[in-house]
C-alpha positions in Angstrom: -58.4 -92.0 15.3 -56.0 -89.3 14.5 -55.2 -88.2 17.6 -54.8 -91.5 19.7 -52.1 -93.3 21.0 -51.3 -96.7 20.7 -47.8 -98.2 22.6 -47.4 -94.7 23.5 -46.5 -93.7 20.1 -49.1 -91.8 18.1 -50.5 -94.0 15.0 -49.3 -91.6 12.6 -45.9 -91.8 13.7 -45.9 -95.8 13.6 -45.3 -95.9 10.2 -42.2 -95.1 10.2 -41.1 -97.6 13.2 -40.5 -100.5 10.3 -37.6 -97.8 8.5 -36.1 -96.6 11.4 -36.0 -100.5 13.0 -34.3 -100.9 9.4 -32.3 -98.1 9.4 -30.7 -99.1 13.0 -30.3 -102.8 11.7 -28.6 -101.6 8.7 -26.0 -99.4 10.7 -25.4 -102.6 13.0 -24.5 -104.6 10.2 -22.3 -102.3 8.4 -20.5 -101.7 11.8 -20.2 -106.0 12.2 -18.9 -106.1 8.5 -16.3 -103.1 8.2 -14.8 -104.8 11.6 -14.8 -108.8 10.6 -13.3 -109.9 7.5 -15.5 -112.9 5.8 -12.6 -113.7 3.4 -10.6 -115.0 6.5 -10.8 -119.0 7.5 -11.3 -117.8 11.3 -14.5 -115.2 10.3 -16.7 -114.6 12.8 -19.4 -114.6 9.8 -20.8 -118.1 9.3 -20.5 -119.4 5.9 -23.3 -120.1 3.2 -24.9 -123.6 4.6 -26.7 -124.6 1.0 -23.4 -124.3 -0.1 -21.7 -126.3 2.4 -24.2 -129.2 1.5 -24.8 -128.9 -2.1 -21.0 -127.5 -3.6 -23.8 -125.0 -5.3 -24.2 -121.3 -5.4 -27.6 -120.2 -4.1 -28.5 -116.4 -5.4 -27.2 -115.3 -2.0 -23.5 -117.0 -1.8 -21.2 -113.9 -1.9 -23.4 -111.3 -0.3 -21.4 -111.2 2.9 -18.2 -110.6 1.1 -19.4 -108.3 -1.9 -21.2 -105.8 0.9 -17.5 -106.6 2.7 -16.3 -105.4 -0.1 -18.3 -102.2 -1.1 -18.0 -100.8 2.6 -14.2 -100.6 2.0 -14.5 -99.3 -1.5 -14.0 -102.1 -3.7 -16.6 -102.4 -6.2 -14.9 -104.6 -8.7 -14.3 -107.5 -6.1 -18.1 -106.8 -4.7 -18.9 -107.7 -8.3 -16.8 -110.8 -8.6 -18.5 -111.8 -5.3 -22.3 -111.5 -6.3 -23.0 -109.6 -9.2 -26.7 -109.6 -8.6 -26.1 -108.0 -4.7 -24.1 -105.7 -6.6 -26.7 -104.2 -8.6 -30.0 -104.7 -6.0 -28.5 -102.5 -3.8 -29.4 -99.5 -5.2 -32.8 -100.8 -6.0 -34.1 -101.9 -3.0 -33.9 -98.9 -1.0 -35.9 -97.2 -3.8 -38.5 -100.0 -3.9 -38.7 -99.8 0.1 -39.1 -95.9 -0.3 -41.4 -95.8 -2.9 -43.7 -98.3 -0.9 -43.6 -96.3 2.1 -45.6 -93.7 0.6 -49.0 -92.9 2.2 -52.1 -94.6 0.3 -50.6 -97.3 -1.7 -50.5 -101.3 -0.7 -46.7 -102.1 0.0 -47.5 -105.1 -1.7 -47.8 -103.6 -5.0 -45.4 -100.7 -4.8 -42.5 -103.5 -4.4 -42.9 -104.7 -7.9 -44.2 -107.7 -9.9 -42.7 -111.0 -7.5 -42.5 -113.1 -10.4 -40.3 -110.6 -11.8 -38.1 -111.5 -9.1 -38.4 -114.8 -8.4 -37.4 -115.4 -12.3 -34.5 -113.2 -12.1 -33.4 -115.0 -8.5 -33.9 -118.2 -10.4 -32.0 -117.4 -14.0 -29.5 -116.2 -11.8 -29.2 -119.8 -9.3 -29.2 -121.6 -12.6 -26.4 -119.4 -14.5 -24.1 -119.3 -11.8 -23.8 -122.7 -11.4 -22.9 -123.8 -14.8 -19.4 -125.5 -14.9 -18.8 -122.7 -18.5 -17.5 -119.6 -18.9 -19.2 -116.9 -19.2 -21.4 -118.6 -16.6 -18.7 -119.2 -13.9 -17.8 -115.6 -13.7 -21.1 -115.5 -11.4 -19.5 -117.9 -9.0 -18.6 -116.0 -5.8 -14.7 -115.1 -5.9 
């Protein structure tokens, strides 16, 4: 099975199609958000829809602007926008690489999901308590 082809691309060589389809999508958005500005009122970039029903933060409000923010080198005010962005960033790639490796599930290489999902969660709930220190987590 080595040496077949499937799609005209050798099977070996499809497991990197996933990264590089990444990769490309990754250098789109950065090009879409180092051009727009998501802080304006006439942004190309839709706002946060939960938000716009519930007046709450989901875990993702701010992620726009705080990667807005990073690509032209403002860490502090990516930080005010979503902390939690913020400090996944650096993480994800890693998890992504690390899962990539031949002869381990993906599943398993990404790490524990309830990890995750209670982090995701603590987070939803902290940010949108009405006291400080919690309202620091607000977007902005």
């Amino acid at each position: 099975m080595r040496g077949e082809v499937a799609n005209g691309m050798p099977f070996r060589d499809q497991k990197w199609l996933p990264l590089i389809v990444l990769v490309v999508l990754g250098i789109a958005m950065s090009s879409i958000l180092m051009l727009s500005d998501p802080f304006a009122a006439d942004s190309i970039l839709p706002p946060c829809l939960f938000h716009s029903l519930t007046h709450l933060y989901c875990p993702g409000c701010g992620v726009t602007r705080a990667l807005h923010a990073l690509l032209h080198g403002e860490p502090a005010l990516a930080l005010s926008m979503n902390p939690l962005a913020v400090v996944a960033i650096p993480v994800i790639p890693l998890m992504l690489w690390n899962s990539a490796r031949p002869g381990t599930p993906w599943i398993a290489k990404i790490s524990d999901g309830r990890l995750w999902l209670a982090l995701v969660t603590g987070f939803f709930i902290l940010r949108n308590l009405p006291w400080a220190p919690f309202v620091w987590l607000a977007p902005g």
